[in-house]
C-alpha positions in Angstrom: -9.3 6.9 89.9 -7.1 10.5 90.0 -7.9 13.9 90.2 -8.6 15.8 87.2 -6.3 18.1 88.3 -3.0 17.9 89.5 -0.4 21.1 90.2 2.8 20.0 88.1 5.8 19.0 90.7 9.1 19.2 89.2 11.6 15.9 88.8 14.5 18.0 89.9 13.0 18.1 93.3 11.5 14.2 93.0 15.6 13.8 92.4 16.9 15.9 95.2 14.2 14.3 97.4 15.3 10.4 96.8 19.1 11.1 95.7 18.2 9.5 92.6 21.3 9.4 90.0 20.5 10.3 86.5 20.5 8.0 84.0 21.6 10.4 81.2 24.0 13.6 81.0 21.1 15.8 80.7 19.6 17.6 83.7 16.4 15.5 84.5 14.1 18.5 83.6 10.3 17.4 83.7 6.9 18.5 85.2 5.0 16.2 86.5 1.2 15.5 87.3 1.0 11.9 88.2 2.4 8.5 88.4 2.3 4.9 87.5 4.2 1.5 87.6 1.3 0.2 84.5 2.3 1.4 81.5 -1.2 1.0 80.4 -2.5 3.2 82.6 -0.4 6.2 81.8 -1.6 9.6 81.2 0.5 12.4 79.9 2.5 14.7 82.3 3.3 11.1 84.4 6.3 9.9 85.6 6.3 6.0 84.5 8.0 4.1 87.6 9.2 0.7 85.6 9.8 -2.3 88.3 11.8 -5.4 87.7 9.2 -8.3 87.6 9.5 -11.8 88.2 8.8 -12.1 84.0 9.9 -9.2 82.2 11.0 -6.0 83.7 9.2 -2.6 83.6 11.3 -0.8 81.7 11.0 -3.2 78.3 7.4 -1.4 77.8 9.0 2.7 78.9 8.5 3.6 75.3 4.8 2.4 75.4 4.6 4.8 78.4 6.3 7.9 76.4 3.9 7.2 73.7 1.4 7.5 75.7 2.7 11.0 77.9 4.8 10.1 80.4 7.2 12.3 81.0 10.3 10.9 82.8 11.4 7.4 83.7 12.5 6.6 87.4 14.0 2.7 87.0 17.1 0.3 88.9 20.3 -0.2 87.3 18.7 -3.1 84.9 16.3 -1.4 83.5 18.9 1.7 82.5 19.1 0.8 79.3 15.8 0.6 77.9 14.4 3.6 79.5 17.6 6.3 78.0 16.5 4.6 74.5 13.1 6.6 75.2 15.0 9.8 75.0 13.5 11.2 78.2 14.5 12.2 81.4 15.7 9.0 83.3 16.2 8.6 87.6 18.1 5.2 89.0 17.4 4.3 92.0 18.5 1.1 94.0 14.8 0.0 94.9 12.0 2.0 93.0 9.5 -0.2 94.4 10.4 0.5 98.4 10.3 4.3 97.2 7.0 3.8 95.4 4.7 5.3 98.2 7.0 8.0 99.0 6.9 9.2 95.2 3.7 8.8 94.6 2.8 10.6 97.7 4.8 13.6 96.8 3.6 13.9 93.2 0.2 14.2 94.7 0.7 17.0 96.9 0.4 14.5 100.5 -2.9 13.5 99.8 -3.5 11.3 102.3 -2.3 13.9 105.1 -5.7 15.7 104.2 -8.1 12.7 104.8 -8.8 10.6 108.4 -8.1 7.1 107.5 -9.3 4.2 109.2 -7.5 1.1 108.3 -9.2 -2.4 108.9 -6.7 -5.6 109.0 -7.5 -9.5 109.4 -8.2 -12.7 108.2 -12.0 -12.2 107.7 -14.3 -9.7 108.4 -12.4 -6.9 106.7 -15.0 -6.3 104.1 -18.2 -5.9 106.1 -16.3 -3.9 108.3 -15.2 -1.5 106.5 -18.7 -0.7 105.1 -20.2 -0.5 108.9 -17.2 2.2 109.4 -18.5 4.0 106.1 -21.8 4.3 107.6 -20.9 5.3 110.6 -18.7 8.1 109.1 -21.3 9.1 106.7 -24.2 8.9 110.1 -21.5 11.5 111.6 -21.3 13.7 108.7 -18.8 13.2 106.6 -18.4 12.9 102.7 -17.1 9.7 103.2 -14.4 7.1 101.1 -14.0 3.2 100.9 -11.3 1.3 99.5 -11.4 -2.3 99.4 -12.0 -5.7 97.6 -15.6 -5.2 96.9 -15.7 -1.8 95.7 -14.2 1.7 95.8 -16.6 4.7 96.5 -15.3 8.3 96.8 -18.9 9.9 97.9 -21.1 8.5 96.0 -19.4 7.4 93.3 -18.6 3.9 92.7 -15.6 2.0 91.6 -14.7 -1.5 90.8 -11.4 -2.6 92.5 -8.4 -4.5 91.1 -6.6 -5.3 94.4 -7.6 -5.5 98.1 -5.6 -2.6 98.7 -4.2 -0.9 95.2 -0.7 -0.5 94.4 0.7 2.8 96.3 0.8 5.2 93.1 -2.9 4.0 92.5 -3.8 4.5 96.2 -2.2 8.0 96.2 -4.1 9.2 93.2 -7.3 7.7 94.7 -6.7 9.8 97.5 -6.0 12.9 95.6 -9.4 12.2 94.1 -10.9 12.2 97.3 -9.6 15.5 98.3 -11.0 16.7 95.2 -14.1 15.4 95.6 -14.5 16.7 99.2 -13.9 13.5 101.3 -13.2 14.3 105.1 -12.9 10.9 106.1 -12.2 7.3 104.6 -12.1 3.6 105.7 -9.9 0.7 103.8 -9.3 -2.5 103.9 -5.1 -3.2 104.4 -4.1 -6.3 103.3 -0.9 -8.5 104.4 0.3 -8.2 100.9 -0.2 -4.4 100.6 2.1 -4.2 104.0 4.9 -6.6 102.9 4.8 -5.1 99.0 4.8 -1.4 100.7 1.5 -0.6 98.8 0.0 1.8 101.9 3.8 3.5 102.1 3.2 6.8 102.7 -0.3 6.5 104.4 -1.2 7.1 107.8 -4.1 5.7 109.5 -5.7 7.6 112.1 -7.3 4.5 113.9 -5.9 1.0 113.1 -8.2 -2.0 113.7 -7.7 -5.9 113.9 -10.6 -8.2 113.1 -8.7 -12.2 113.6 -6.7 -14.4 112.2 -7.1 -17.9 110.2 -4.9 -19.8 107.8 -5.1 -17.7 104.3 -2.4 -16.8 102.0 0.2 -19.2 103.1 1.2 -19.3 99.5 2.8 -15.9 99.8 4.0 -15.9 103.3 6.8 -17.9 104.7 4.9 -19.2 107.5 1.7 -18.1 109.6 4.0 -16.8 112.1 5.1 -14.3 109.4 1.5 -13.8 108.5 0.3 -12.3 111.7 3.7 -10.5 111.6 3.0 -8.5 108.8 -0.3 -7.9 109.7 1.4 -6.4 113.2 3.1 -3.7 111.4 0.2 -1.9 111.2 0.4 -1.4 114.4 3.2 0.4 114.5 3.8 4.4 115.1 4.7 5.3 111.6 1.6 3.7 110.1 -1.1 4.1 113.0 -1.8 6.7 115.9 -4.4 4.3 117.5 -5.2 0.6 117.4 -8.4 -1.5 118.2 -8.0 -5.0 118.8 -10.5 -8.2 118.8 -10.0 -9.4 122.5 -11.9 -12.8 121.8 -9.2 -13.6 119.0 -6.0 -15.2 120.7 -4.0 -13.3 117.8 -6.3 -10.5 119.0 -5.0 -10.9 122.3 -1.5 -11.5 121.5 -1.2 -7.8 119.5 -1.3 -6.3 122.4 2.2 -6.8 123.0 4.0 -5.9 120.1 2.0 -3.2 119.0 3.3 0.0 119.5 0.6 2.3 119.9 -2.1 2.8 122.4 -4.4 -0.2 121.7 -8.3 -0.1 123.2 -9.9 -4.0 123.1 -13.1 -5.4 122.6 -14.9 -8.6 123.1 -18.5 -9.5 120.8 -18.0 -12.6 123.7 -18.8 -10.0 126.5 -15.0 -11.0 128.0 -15.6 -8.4 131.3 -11.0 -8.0 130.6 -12.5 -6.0 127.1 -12.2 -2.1 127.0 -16.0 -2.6 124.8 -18.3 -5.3 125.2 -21.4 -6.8 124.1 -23.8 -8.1 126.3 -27.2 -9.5 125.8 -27.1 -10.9 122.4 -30.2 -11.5 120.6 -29.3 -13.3 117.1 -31.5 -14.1 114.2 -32.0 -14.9 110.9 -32.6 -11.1 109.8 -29.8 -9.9 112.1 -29.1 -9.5 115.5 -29.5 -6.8 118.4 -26.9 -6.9 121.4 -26.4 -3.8 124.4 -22.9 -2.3 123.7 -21.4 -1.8 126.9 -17.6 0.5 127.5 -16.0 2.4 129.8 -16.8 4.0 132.8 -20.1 2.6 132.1 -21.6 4.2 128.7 -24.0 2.0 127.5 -26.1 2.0 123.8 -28.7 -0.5 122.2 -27.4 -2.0 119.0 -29.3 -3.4 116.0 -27.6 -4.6 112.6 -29.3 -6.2 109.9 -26.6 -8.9 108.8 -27.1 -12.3 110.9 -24.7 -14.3 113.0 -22.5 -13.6 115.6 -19.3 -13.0 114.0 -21.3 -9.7 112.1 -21.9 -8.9 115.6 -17.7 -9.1 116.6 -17.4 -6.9 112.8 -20.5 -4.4 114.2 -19.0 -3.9 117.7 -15.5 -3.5 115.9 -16.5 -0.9 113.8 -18.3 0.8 117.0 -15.5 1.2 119.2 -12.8 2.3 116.0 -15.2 4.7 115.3 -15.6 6.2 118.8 -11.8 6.2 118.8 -12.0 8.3 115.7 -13.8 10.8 117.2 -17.6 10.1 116.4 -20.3 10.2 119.5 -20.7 6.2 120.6 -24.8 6.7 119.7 -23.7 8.1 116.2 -21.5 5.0 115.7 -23.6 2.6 116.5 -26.9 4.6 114.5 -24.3 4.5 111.4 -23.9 1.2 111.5 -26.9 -0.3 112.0 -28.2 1.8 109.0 -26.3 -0.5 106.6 -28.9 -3.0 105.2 -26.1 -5.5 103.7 -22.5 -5.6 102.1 -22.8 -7.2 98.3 -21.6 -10.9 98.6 -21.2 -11.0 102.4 -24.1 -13.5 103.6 -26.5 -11.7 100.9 -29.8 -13.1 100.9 -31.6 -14.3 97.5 -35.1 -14.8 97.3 -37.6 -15.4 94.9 -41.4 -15.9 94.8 -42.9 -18.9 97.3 -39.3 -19.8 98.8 -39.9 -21.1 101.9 -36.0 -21.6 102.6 -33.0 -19.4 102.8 -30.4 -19.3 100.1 -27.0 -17.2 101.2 -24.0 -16.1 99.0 -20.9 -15.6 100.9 -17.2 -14.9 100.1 -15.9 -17.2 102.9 -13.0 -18.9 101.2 -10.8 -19.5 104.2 -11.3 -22.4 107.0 -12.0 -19.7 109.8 -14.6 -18.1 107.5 -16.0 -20.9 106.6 -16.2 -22.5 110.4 -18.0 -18.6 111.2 -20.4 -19.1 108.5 -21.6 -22.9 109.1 -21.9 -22.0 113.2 -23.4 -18.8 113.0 -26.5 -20.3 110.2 -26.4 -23.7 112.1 -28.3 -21.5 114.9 -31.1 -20.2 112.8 -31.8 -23.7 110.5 -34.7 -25.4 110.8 -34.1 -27.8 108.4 -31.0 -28.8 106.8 -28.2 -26.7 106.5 -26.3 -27.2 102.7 -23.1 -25.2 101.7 -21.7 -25.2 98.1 -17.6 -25.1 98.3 -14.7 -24.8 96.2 -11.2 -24.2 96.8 -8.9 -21.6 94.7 -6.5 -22.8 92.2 -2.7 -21.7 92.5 -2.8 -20.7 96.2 -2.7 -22.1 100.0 -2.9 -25.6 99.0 -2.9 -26.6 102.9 -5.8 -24.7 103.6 -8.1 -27.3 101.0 -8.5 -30.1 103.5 -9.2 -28.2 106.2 -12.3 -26.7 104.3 -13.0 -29.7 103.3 -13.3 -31.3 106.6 -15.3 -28.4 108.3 -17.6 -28.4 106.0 -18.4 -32.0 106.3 -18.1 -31.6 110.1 -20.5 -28.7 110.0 -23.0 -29.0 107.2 -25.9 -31.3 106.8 -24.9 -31.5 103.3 -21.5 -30.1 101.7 -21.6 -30.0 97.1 -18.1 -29.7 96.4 -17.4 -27.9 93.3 -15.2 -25.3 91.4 -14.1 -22.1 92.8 -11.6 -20.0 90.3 -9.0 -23.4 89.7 -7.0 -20.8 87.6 -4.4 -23.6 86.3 -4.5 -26.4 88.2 -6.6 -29.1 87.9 -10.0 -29.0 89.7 -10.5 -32.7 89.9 -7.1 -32.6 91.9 -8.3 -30.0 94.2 -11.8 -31.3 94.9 -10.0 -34.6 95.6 -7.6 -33.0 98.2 -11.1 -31.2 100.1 -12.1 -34.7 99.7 -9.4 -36.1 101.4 -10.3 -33.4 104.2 -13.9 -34.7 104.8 -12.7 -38.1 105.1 -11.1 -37.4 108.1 -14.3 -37.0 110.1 -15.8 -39.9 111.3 -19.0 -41.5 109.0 -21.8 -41.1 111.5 -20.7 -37.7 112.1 -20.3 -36.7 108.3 -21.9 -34.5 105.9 -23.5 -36.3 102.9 -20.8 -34.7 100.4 -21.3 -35.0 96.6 -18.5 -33.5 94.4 -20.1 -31.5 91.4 -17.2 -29.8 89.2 -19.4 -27.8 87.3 -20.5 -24.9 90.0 -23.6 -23.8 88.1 -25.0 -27.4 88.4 -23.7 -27.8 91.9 -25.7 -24.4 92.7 -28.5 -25.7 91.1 -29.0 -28.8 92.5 -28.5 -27.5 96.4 -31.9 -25.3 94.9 -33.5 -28.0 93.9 -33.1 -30.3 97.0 -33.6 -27.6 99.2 -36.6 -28.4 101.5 -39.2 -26.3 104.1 -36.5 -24.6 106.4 -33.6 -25.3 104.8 -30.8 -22.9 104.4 -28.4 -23.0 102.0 -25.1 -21.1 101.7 -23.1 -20.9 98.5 -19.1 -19.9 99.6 -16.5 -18.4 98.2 -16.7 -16.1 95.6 -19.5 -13.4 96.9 -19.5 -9.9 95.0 -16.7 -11.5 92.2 -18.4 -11.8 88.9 -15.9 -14.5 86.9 -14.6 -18.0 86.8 -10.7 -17.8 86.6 -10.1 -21.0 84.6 -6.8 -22.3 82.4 -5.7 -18.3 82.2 -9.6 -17.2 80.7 -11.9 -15.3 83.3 -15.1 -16.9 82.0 -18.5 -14.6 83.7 -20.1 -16.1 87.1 -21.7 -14.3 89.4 -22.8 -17.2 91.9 -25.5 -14.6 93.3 -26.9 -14.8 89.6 -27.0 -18.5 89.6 -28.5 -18.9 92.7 -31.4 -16.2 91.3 -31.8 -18.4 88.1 -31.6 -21.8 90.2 -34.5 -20.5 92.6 -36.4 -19.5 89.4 -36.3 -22.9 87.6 -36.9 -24.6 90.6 -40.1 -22.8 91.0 -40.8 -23.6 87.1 -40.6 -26.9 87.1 -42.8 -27.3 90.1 -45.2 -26.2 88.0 -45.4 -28.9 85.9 
């Protein structure tokens, strides 16, 4: 994801620029084209940027990188040694990764200067979001871009992603490519890690949007205090012009004061202290319709095709960050309502003679989760059946809380696998058990633990009666199993397809 062309920019002035030292006697003479921290993703004319990691430091694999074109080496003081035995032109710098966006940004000409970017932040939501705000650009006229955890599109192409938000030599080059390719306008997803790891350094995000906060990623971040932190600095003047904020979220509220640039508020609640509100809700299992109401009065119909009323907060988010970028409020909300679904994000699979619902959704965190469960409570007829799992190797304090909303909220919770990378998933099913303990026995789910999540899957199919609706959580649009360091293929929208055909098989016999 790069340009195919890129003017040559010369490491004299990448020196001059950082007040790099040299790590050789020659004069660091190189052209380059592009730039990378993987060493198996270098092309030739690049500068290869080796980082110290937790394991092994970037500069052991710089001869890999000359082999395969880079040009120069920019590295600290340990890896010295190891990128002068390459032979080639060598920068040392205190901190290469805090100067990572700043490089990369310059060896692409400023990319990103030449593209409006929206930037979406949050606990949940951030997904679907961003592909409402694609629509809406494209409904206003623009070759449009999208980078986030589902997929990467610059136009019409499409692009599987690595990261939530890619690593800031990556995101520079996808943004060259973009220019390329024409794009006048983009939309991404900004993750906490991508501002505390400086992955969007160097970007600048024409409107700046705020969807909620939940418990997620507690694993990386000190506390939740420093969570919602993080995801502040966005906020801030030298990464934002504008803000939009969720007024119905207390975080939401709570931005207000420390960002620091104009902030415009909205309310999916219909809070009359919201700049934007909806008003006159009308939800249902196909999606919902709602009147979008702002200021000084202007008013517009709404219709989206996703269901439940936290689509509704995402739809009237998008709405408002778009009018703040520029785009008439009846384009907006047109835009949006013409997207028909986001892969993984409450996608609906059917079959032949299914007379219930099944749902695959990436809802991995409690708050996600709670949405979920509330929002399909209102349109179940029947019984309402959610298939969980909790990750391996992250938040562990966010498992019992899962566990317990989904036996609060379900008529049925099948606990089961979700990526247990190296741990143990008897011991992490047992801890979501421990969770769903907590609420009382009359008011409880009937919760059976499946480890194996194809058979779990399979038998909420095969229970499922007349008006039923079943949701399977977690993993959405991801098509692998991470499990003891393997990545073994699952799609659980797949498995759902294959459960609701066998179920209809053997009811043939």
């Amino acid at each position: 994801m790069r340009p195919t062309t890129s003017p040559p920019r010369p490491l004299t002035g990448l020196a001059t620029m950082i007040d790099a030292d040299s790590g050789t006697s020659r004069s660091p003479h190189a052209a380059l084209t592009g730039v990378t921290n993987d060493s198996r993703a270098v092309r030739r004319g690049d500068l290869y940027v080796a980082l110290s990691g937790s394991r092994v430091h970037g500069a052991d694999f710089a001869a890999q990188a000359m082999a395969s074109g880079a040009v120069a080496v920019l590295t600290d003081r340990a890896g010295r040694d190891a990128a002068v035995a390459t032979g080639l032109p060598v920068l040392i710098v205190p901190d290469p990764r805090a100067l990572l966006g700043q490089i990369s940004s310059w060896v692409y000409g400023q990319p990103a200067h030449d593209v409006q970017i929206l930037g979406v932040t949050g606990t949940s939501g951030k997904s679907t979001t961003t592909f409402m705000l694609e629509a809406g650009l494209k409904a206003a006229g623009h070759t449009a871009g999208l980078v986030g955890g589902v997929e990467i599109h610059v136009g019409e192409e499409r692009f599987a992603p690595t990261l939530t938000t890619p690593e800031a030599c990556d995101l520079h080059g996808l943004f060259a490519l973009m220019r390329e390719e024409g794009v006048g306008a983009a939309v991404m997803e900004v993750s906490s890690h991508a501002l505390a790891l400086g992955r969007v350094d160097g970007i600048f995000y024409d409107v700046a949007l705020f969807t909620n906060l939940s418990q997620d990623h507690l694993d990386f971040h000190r506390d939740f205090d420093d969570y919602f932190a993080t995801k502040a600095r966005l906020f801030q003047p030298e990464l934002s012009r504008a803000g939009v904020t969720n007024y119905d979220d207390p975080y939401g509220r709570e931005l207000l004061g420390l960002a620091k640039v104009p902030m415009t508020t909205f309310s999916a609640e219909g809070d009359p202290r919201a700049g934007w509100r909806a008003v006159d809700a009308r939800l249902g299992a196909d999606g919902s319709a709602f009147r979008v109401v702002g200021p000084g009065g202007v008013e517009a119909d709404a219709q989206i095709a996703l269901p439940g009323p936290f689509n509704v907060a995402n739809a009237l988010g998008a709405i408002v960050t778009l009018v703040e970028a520029g785009v008439p409020l009846q384009t907006a909300v047109h835009g949006v309502g013409s997207l028909t679904g986001v892969p993984g994000r409450m996608q609906r699979i059917t079959g032949a003679e299914q007379d219930f619902q099944a749902l695959v959704d990436y809802s991995h965190k409690p708050g996600a989760v709670e949405s979920v469960l509330r929002s399909l409570r209102s349109v179940t007829a029947g019984e309402l059946t959610i298939v969980l799992g909790c990750g391996g190797d992250r938040d562990k304090g966010k498992r019992p809380i899962m566990g317990e909303i989904a036996a609060q909220l379900a008529d049925v919770a099948i606990f089961t696998n979700d990526n247990p990378r190296s741990e143990d998933p008897l011991t992490i099913l047992a801890t979501m058990m421990e969770g769903a303990l907590r609420v009382p026995q009359h008011d409880r789910a009937h919760v059976i633990i499946e480890p194996d999540r194809a058979a779990a899957i399979g038998l909420a199919i095969a229970r499922a009666g007349r008006g039923d609706v079943i949701v399977v959580a977690g993993k959405g649009h991801e098509q692998g199993q991470y499990v003891s360091g393997e990545v073994i293929p699952f799609d659980d929208r797949e498995v759902v397809a294959e459960a609701i055909d066998a179920r209809k098989e053997s009811r043939k016999h």
